[in-house]
Each structure stands twice: as structure tokens, then as C-alpha cells.
C-alpha positions as a printed NumPy array, in Angstrom:
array([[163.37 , 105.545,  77.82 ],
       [166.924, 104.77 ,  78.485],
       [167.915, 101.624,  76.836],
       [169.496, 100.25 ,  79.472],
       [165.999,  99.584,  81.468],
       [164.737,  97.599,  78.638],
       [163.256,  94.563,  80.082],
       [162.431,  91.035,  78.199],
       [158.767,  91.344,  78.177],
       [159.081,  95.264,  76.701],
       [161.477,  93.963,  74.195],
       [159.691,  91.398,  73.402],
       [156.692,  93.37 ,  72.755],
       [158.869,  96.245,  70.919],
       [160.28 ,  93.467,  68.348],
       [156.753,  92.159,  68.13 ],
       [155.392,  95.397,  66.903],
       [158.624,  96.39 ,  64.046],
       [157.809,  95.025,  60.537],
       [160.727,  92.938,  59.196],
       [161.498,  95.447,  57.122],
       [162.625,  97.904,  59.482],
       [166.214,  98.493,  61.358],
       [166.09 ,  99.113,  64.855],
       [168.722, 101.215,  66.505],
       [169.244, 101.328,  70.36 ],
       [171.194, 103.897,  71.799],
       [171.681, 102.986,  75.754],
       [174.535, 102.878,  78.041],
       [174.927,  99.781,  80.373],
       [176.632, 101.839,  83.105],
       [172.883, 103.173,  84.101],
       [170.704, 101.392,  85.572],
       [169.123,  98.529,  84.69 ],
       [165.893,  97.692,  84.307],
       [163.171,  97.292,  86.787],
       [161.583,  94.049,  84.928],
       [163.726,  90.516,  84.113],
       [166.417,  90.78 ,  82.207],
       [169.656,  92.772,  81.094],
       [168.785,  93.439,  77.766],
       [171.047,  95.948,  76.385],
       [174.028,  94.137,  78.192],
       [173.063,  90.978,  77.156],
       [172.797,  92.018,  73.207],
       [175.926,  93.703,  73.246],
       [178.288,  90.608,  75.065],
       [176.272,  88.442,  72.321],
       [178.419,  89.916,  69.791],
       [176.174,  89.212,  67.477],
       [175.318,  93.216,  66.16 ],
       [177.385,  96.177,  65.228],
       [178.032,  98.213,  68.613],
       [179.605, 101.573,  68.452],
       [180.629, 102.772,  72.194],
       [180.965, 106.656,  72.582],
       [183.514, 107.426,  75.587],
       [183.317, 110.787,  75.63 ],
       [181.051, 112.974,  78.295],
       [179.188, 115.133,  77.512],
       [177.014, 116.253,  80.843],
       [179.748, 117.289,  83.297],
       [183.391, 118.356,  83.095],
       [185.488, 115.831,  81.929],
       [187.656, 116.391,  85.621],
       [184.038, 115.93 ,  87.241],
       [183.961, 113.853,  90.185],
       [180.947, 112.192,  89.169],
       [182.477, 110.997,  86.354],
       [186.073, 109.991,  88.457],
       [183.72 , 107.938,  90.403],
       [181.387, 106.502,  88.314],
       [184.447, 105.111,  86.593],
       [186.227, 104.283,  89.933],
       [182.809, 102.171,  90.917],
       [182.752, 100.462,  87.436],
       [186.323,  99.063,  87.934],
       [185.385,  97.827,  91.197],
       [186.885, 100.493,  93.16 ],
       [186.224, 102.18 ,  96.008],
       [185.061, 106.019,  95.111],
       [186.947, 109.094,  96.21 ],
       [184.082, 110.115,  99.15 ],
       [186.482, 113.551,  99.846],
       [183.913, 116.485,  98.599],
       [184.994, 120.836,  99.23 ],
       [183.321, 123.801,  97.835],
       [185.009, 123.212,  94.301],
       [183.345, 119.491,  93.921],
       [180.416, 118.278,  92.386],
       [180.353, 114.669,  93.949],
       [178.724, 114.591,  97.922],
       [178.891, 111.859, 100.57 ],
       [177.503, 112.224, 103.701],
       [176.763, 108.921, 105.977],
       [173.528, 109.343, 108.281],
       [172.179, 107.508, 110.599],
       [168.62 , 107.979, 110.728],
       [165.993, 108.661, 108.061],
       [165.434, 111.851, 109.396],
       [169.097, 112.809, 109.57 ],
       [169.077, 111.706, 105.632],
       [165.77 , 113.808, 105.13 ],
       [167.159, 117.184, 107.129],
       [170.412, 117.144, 105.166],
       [168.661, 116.365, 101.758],
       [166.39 , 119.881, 102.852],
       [169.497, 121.634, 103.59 ],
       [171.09 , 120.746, 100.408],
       [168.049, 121.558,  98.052],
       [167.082, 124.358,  99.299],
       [170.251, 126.353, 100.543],
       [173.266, 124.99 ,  99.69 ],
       [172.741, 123.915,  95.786],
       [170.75 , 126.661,  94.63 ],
       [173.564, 129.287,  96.016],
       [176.541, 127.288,  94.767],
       [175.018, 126.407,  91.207],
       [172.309, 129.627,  91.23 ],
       [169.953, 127.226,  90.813],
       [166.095, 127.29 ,  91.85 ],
       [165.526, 124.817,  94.296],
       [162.075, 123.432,  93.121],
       [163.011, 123.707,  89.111],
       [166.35 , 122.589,  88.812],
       [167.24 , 120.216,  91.352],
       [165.47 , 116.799,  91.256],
       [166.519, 114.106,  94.288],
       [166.397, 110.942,  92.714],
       [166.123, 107.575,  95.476],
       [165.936, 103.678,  94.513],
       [162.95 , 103.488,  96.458],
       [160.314, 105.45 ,  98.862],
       [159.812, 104.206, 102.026],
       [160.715, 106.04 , 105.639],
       [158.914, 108.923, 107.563],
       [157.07 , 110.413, 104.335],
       [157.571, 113.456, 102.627],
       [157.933, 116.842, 103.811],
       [158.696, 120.836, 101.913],
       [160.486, 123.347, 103.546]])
């Protein structure tokens, strides 16, 4: 688990369980998302000051020129992201405006246009994440 989606009651039970004599390290980044439960945990220990906190700043996962990244940062700071994509780009935007528009493009881009850009097999290595599951159901083409 990410340690950003620790709630109270799963930290509470966590701390519970350590004996005093051991050290707990987290390892989380408050930029993902939070948890599900009450609480900001992670976010909350770290403005407390109270602990040793060593932020890493470099990235790892995409390019450092990734416009994941460019956004992510962009959206952090309160600004609006860059919603331009091209061939070249690894960020997407599209505005729909019906659940089965959002559903027909999702197809499209899982199972034609990512696996030819990125040679990638569309029901191993691509993975559509949503905050929630609701609409007209689910469908494989």
C-alpha cells in the first residue's frame, strides 16, 4: 500500500500492532491520492514536523520532459494543465459528453491506439484506472 492512503483507523491499528522497540519507516508521496477512510495521515505527520522527512524529487517512472509529470506539477501549484496532446505526448485530454462517448473512446484507446504507439498488449499492459464505477456497465471489444 501506498502511504499516502493510510487512513486513521489503519494507522491506528498498524501502531497498535509494532512493539516499542521497533522503528517504523513510511515511504509515501502526498501528491497521490489520499486515502479512502478519515484522515490525511501521511500529510498530516509530515506538516507536524515532528519526524525526520527526507523528500526525493527526482522521477523515476517517465521522462523527466514527460507531460505527466509537467502536469502533475502544473496541477500541484494550482495551475491549469497543458490539455495540448500529438503523437509525441504521453499526457491525453479528451472532453465527452456522454458515458458512452467516454466508454467508445476509452475502447479505441486500449485497444488500437496505445498498444500500436507503445507496442503494448492491450489486455496486459494497459490498466484504465477511474475514481469510481458507475454508468452503462462494462463492455470488451
Amino acid at each position: 500500500m501506498q502511504c499516502s492512503m493510510l487512513d486513521v483507523m489503519l494507522m491506528y491499528n498498524l501502531l497498535k500492532a509494532l512493539p516499542e522497540e521497533m522503528t517504523l519507516i513510511l515511504v509515501g508521496d502526498t501528491d497521490q491520492l489520499p486515502s479512502v477512510g478519515a484522515g490525511n495521515v501521511l500529510k498530516d505527520i509530515i506538516s507536524s514536523e515532528c519526524i525526520p522527512v527526507v523528500r526525493l524529487t527526482r522521477i523515476f517512472r517517465q521522462a523527466q520532459g514527460s507531460r505527466i509529470i509537467m502536469n502533475a506539477h502544473r496541477i500541484n501549484k494550482g495551475e491549469m494543465p497543458d490539455l495540448r496532446g500529438g503523437c509525441a505526448s504521453d499526457f491525453f485530454f479528451a472532453a465527452k459528453e456522454t458515458n458512452e462517448e467516454v466508454v467508445d473512446l476509452l475502447v479505441k484507446y486500449c485497444t488500437k491506439n496505445l498498444p500500436s504507439y507503445y507496442h503494448a498488449d492491450a489486455f496486459s499492459d494497459i490498466q484504465v484506472l477511474t475514481p469510481m464505477q458507475r454508468g452503462t456497465g462494462s463492455r470488451a471489444s
